[in-house]
C-alpha positions in Angstrom: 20.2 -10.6 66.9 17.9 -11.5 64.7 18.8 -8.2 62.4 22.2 -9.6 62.1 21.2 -13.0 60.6 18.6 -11.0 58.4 21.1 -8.9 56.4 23.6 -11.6 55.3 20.9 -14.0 54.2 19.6 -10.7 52.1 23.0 -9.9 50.8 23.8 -13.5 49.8 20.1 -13.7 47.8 21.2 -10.4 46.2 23.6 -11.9 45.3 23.0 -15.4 43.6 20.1 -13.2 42.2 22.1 -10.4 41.1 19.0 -7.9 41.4 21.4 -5.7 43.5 24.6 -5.8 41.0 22.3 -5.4 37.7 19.9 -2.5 38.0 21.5 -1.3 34.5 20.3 -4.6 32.7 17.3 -3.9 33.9 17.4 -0.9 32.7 18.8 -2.0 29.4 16.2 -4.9 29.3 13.3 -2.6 29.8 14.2 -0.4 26.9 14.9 -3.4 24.6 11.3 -4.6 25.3 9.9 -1.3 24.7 11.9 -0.6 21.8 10.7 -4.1 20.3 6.7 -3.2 21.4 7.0 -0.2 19.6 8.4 -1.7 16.5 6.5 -5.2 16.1 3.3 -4.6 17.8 0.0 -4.5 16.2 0.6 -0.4 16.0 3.9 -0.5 15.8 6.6 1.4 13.4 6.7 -1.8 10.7 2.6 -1.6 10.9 2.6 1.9 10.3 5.5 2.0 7.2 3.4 -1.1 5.8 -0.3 1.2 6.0 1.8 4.1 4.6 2.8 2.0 1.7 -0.3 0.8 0.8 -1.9 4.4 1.2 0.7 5.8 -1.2 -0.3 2.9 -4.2 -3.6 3.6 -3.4 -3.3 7.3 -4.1 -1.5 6.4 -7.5 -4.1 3.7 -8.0 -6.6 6.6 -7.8 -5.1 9.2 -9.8 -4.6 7.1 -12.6 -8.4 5.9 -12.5 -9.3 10.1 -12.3 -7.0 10.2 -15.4 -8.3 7.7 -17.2 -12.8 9.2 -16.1 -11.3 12.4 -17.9 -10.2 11.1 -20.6 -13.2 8.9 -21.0 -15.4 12.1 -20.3 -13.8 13.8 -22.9 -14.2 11.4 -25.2 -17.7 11.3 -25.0 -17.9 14.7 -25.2 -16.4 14.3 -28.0 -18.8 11.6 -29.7 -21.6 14.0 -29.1 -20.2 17.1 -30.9 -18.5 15.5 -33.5 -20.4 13.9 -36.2 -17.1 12.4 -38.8 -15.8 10.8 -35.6 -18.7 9.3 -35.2 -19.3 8.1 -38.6 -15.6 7.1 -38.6 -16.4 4.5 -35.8 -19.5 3.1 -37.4 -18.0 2.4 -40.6 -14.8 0.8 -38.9 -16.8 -1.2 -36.1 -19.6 -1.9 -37.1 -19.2 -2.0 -41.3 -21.7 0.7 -41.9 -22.4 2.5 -44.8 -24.2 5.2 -47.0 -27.1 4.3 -48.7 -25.8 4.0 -52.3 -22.3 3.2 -51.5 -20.9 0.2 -53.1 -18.2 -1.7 -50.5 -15.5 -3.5 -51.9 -13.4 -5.8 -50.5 -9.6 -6.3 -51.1 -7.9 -9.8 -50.3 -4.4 -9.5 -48.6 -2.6 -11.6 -51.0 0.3 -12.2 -48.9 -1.5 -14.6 -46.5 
């Protein structure tokens, strides 16, 4: 008797619930939560494409800085091995001259 009564008072919460009819939307709602926690969480695919991004301008921020050390290091090299270069800079920057030399200056006359 009391199995009888039992079964239809499960059926009919089945089935105002509808946890019997929808095991597919659960399904369906279970992968759409996943998929979501894989893409927005604090690991997740947007994370990851953001930290890849940043690593890529970093490398190209870094290369250009090893670029520019060479460069530099050559130019120093440079300095040291080649005395008219370095003359040429200490008369241009730093108005240097040669004992005896006589410096003359010219005025722009179109200012």
């Amino acid at each position: 008797m009391k199995q009888r009564l039992i079964l239809p008072i499960v059926k009919l919460f089945d089935r105002l619930l509808g946890i019997a009819q929808r095991p597919r939307t659960w399904l369906v709602g279970g992968v759409i939560v996943f998929v979501a926690w894989l893409i927005f969480s604090r690991y997740g695919l947007l994370t990851r494409l953001k930290l890849e991004h940043n690593d890529t301008a970093l490398d190209a921020a870094i290369a250009e800085k090893r670029r520019m050390l060479d460069s530099l290091r050559q130019y120093a090299a440079r300095l040291e091995r080649d005395t008219l270069l370095l003359e040429q800079l200490a008369r241009e920057r730093y108005g240097m001259i040669r004992p005896g030399e006589i410096v003359l200056v010219v005025a722009d006359s179109s200012k």
